[in-house]
N, C-alpha and C positions, 0 to 999 in steps of 0.2 A: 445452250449449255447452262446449267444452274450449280451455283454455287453453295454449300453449306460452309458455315463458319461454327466451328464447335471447341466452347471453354471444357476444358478436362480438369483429373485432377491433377493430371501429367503433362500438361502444355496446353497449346494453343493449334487447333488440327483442319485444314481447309482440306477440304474435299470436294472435287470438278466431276462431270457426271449428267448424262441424260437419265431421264426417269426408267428408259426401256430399255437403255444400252450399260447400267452401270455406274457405280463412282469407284476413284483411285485419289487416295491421297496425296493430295500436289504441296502442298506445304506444310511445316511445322513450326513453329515456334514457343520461345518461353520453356522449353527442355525441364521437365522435372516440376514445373511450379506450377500451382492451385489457379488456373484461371477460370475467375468466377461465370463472369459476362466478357461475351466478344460479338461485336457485331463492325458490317463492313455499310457504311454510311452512302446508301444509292445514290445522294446528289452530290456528293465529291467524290465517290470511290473509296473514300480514304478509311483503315480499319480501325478498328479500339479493340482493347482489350485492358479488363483489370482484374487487378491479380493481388491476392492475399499475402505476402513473404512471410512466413513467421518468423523474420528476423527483421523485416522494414517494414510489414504493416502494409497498408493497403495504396497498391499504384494504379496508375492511370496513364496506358501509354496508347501511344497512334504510332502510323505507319502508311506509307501507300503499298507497298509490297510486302507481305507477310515474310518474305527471305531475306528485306534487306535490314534498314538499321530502323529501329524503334525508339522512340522519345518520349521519356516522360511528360506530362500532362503538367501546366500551372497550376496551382489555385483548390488544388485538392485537398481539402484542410479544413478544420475545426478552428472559429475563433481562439486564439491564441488565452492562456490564463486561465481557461474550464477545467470543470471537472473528469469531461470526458474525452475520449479518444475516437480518430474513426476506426471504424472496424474491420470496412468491407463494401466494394461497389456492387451492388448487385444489376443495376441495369444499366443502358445507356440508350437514350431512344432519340433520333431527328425530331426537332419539332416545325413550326412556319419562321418563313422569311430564315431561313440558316441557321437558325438557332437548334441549339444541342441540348439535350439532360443528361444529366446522372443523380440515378437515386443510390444513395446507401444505408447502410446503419452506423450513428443510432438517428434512423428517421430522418436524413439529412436527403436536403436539392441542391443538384448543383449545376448552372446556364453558362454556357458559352456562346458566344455571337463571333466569334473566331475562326469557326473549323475544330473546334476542338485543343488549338493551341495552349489555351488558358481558360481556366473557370473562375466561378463568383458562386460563394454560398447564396442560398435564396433564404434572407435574415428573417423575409416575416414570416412564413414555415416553421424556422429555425424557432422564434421567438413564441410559437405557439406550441411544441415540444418541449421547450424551458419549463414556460407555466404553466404547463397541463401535466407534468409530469410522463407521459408516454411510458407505455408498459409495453416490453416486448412480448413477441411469440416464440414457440419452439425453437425459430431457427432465428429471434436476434432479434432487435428492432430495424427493420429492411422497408427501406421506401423500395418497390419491387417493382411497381406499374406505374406506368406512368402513359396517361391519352390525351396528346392535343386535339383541337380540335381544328377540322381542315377546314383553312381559308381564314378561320379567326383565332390569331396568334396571340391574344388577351386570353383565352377560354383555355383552362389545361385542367385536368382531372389527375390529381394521384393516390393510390392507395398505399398504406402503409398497416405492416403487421406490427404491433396489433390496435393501432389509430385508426383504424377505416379510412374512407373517402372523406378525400379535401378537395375543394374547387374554389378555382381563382379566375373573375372575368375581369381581372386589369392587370394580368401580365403578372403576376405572382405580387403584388403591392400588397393584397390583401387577400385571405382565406376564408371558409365557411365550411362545416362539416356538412357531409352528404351520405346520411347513415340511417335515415329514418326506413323503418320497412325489415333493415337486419336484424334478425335474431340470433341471439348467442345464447341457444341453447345448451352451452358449456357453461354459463354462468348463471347463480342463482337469482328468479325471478324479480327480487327487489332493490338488483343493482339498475341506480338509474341509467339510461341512455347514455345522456352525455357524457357518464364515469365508464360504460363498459368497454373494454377490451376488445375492440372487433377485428376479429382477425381475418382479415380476408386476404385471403389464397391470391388471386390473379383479378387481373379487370382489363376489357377491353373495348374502344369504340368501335360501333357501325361506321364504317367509311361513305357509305351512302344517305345514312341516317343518324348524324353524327348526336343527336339528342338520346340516342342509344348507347346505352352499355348495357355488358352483361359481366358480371361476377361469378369466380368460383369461391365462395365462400369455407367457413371453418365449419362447415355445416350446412348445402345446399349451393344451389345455382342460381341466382337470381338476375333480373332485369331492369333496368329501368328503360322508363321511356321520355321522362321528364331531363336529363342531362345530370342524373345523379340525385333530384331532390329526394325522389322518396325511391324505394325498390320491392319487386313484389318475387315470392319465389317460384322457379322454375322446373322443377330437380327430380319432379316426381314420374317414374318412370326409368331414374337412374339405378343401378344396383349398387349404389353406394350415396353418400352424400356428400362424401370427403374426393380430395383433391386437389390439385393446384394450375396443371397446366390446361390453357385453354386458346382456344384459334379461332376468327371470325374467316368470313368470305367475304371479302370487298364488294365484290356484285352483287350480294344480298346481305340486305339489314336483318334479314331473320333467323339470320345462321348463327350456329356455334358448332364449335367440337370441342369435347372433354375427352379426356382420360382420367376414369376413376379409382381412387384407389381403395384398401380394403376397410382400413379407419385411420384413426388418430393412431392406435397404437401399434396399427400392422399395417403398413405403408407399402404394400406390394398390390397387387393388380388381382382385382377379386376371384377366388376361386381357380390360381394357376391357370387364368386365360388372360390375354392380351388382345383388351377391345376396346376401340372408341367409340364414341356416340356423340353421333349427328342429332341438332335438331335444324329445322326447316320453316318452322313455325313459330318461331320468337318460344319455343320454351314448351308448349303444348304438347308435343311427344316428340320423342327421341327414336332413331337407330342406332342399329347394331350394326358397327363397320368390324369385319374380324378376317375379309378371306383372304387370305396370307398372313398372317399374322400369328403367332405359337399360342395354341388351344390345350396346353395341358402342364402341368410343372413347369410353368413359366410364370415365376413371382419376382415379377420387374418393380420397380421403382422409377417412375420418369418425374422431375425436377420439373417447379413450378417453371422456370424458362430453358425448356429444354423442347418445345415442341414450337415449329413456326407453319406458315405458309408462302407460298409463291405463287400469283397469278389470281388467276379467279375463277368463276363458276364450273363449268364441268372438266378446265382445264386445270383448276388449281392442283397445285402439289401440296403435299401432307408430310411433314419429317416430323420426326421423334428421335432421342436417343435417351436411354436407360441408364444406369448406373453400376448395369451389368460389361457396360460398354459397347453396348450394341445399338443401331441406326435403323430405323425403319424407314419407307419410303411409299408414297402413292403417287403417285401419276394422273388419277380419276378423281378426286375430288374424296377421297377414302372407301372407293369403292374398290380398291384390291392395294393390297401391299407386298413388300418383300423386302427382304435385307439389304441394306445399302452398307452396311460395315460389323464387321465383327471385331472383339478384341482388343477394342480403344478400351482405352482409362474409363473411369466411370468420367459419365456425360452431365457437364451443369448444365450448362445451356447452347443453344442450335439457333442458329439465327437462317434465315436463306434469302439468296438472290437469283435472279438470270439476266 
């Protein structure tokens, strides 16, 4: 049985379901309200979801049963006396030894060693957004990604739009940018580095080969292989260069799947088809995943975390969900898809379990 957990802009929607038999909406939650990020935490079971109010501004609540009673989160909060406000959780990710994140805007971490009862801002982050001034992207200043690393619970990687890549090897005490290699070919060539804007879309680690990441950039796909220090790009071969959502395969460090979109200014799925693309080779060329999938006047828009997976190699599952309100699903590793929901709300983000 596998589970999707999906933020809407109309609640909180879990969905039960084999890949070849179907899903049916088992639960709902949060009736009417913007939730951004939901995800159900595989080593306690226990669910998150945060959620926008625009009357109370951004919460953070848990749950073991999406039906039953839900609780606000501690500690979710901007030092008190600033200038600014939070905005918006956009992610929540497991990291080692029980520890939790949430990233949001503007640019903000936040650790819990609880279970998620209570949080703690992460100050030295905080205090390198202070003095750097951080400039947002299109959609906010959003810590969006965020990749521990397994087995070394010092080692975490997060990207922020439009900060780039931060890496910390003593447990968040201290920072270091990890940007060398991006290009921001949206900005003009004699903005220096350490000033540009890097907007990067998504990032994700190898599970196998955790000194790997790959990026979906503001402009391209790129790699590293060094744990973020420098990044080379990957992208060519894609019919786009824009994008945001992106999935590894645990069992192979050489994987990725994208979905790409049309540009910056037409955010739909190139040419009214709906395709992803595998690569297999750390970057070197890409497939075309499309059969099942709507091949004509279909100009979807899927959300940097709206796309997950489940399992692994030729068994892994592939979900998406659109903005059109629609869920895809594969069973093969994205070698056939089919409709797993119609007619939800538009879809933020899709988390999955089994």
């Amino acid at each position: 049985m596998t589970e999707l957990v999906l933020g809407t802009k109309k609640g909180l929607f879990v969905l039960e379901g084999d890949p070849g038999d179907g899903f049916a909406i088992t639960a709902r939650a949060f009736a009417g309200e913007p939730i951004d990020y939901a995800i159900r935490d595989p080593r306690t079971r226990r669910l998150f979801a945060g959620l926008t109010s625009p009357f109370y501004g951004p919460k953070l609540f848990y749950a073991d049963d999406p039906q039953g009673e839900w609780t606000q989160a501690e500690g979710i909060s901007l030092p008190e006396g600033g200038d600014e406000a939070l905005q918006r959780i956009w992610v929540i990710a497991p990291g080692e030894n029980g520890t939790l994140y949430a990233g949001g805007d503007p640019g903000v971490l936040f650790e819990s060693d609880d279970g998620g009862t209570s949080w703690r801002l992460n100050e030295s982050l905080w205090e390198h957004k202070q003095a750097e001034s951080w400039q947002p992207g299109g959609g906010g200043l959003c810590l969006h990604s965020i990749a521990p690393w397994p087995g070394e619970p010092d080692r975490l990687a997060v990207a922020v739009s439009a900060a780039g890549v931060w890496l910390t090897e003593d447990h968040g005490r201290s920072w270091r940018r990890g940007n060398k290699g991006l290009a921001a070919r949206y900005l003009p060539e004699e903005v220096p580095e350490e000033d540009a804007a890097l907007c990067v879309h998504h990032m994700e680690r190898a599970a196998g080969r955790p000194e790997r990441l790959f990026i979906q950039f503001h402009g391209g796909v790129y790699r590293s292989d060094d744990a973020g220090q420098t990044w080379t790009e990957i992208g060519s071969g894609l019919p786009s260069d824009f994008g945001f959502p992106m999935v590894l395969d645990p069992a192979d460090p050489d994987s990725a799947f994208v979905i790409p979109l049309e540009a910056d200014r037409d955010r739909v799925t190139p040419e009214g088809r709906v395709r992803v693309y595998e690569t297999r080779d750390a970057g070197s060329s890409w497939n075309t995943l499309a059969d099942g999938l709507p091949q004509r006047d279909a100009y979807l828009t899927v959300l940097r975390l709206a796309f997950a997976g489940v399992g692994e190699g030729p068994s892994l599952q592939l979900y998406f969900g659109a903005t059109s309100g629609e869920v895809f699903g594969s069973p093969d590793s994205g070698a056939t898809w089919a409709s797993v929901a119609t007619r939800l709300p538009p879809v933020y983000s899709l988390t999955a379990s089994a």
